[in-house]
MARDREN-549229 format. One record per residue (C-alpha): residue in one letter; x, y, z; residue number from 0. Coordinates in Angstrom, 3 decimals. Example, Ala and Ser with C-alpha at 12.3 -4.5 7.8 and 13.67 -1.06 7.14 Angstrom:
<"A",<12.300,-4.500,7.800>,0> <"S",<13.670,-1.060,7.140>,1> 
***
This chain:
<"X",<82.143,59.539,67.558>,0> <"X",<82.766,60.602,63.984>,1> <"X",<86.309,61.506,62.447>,2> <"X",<86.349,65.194,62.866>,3> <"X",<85.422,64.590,66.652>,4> <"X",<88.490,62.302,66.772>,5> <"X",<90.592,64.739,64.953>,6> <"X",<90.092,67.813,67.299>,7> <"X",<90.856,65.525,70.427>,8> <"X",<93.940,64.345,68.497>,9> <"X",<94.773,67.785,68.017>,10> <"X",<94.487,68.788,71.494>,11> <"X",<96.010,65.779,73.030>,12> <"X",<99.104,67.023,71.141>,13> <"X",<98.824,70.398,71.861>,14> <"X",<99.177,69.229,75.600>,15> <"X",<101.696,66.814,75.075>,16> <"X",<103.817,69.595,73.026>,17> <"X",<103.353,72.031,75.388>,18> <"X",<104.131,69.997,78.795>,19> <"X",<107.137,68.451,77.000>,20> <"X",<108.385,72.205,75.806>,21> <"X",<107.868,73.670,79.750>,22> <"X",<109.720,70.511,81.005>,23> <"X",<112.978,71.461,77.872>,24> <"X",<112.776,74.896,78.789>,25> <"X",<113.795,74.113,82.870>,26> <"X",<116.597,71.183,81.685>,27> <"X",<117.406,73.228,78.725>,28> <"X",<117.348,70.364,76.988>,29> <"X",<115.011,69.644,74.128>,30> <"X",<115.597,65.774,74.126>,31> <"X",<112.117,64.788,76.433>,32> <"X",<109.868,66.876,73.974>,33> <"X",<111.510,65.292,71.193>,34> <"X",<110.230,61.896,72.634>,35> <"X",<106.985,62.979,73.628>,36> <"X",<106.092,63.822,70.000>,37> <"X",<108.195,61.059,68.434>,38> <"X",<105.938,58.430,70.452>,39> <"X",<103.180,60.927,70.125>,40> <"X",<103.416,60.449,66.367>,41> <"X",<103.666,56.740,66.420>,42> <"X",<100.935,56.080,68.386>,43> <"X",<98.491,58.276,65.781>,44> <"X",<99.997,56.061,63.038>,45> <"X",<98.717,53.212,64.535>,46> <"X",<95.335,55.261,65.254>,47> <"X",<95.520,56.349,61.309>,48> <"X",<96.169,52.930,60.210>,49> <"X",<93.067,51.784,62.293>,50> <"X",<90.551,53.958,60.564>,51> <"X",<91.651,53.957,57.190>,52> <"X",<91.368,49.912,57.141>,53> <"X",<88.051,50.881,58.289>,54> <"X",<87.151,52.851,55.569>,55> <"X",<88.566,50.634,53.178>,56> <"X",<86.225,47.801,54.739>,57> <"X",<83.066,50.422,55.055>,58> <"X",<84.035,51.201,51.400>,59> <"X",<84.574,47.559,50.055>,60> <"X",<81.049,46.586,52.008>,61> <"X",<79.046,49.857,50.524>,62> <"X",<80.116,48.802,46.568>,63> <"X",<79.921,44.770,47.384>,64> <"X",<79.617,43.414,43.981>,65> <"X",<81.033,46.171,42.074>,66> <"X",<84.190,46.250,44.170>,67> <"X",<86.512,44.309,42.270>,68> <"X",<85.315,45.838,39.148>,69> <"X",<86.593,49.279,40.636>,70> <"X",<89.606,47.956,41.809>,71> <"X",<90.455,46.545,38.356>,72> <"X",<90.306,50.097,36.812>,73> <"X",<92.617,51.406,39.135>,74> 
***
């Protein structure tokens, strides 16, 4: 699957996750579970970011080869 396709289902996963977690607040009046939900929620998509932008790096670095470190050394 490509990027943007992982994007939308990020976006709806958190949609859900936001919205479940705000119904469940709104009945315990409490807003502490939805704060969790999207604090964990975030973390894991750090991990998930992380993931692909090594992988881009390494698509990148394997794309240039040779003229790699020359790029690197103007930056």
């Amino acid at each position: 699957m490509s990027y943007l396709t992982w994007m939308w289902i990020g976006c709806i996963v958190y949609s859900t996750v936001w919205g479940v977690g705000l119904f469940r607040a709104y009945d315990d009046f409490n807003l502490t579970f939805l704060d969790e939900c999207v604090s964990l929620f975030i973390g894991f998509s750090a991990i998930i970011i992380g993931y692909l932008a090594w992988n881009t790096y390494n698509a990148i670095k394997n794309t240039l080869k040779s003229d790699f470190a020359q790029v690197k050394q103007k930056l």
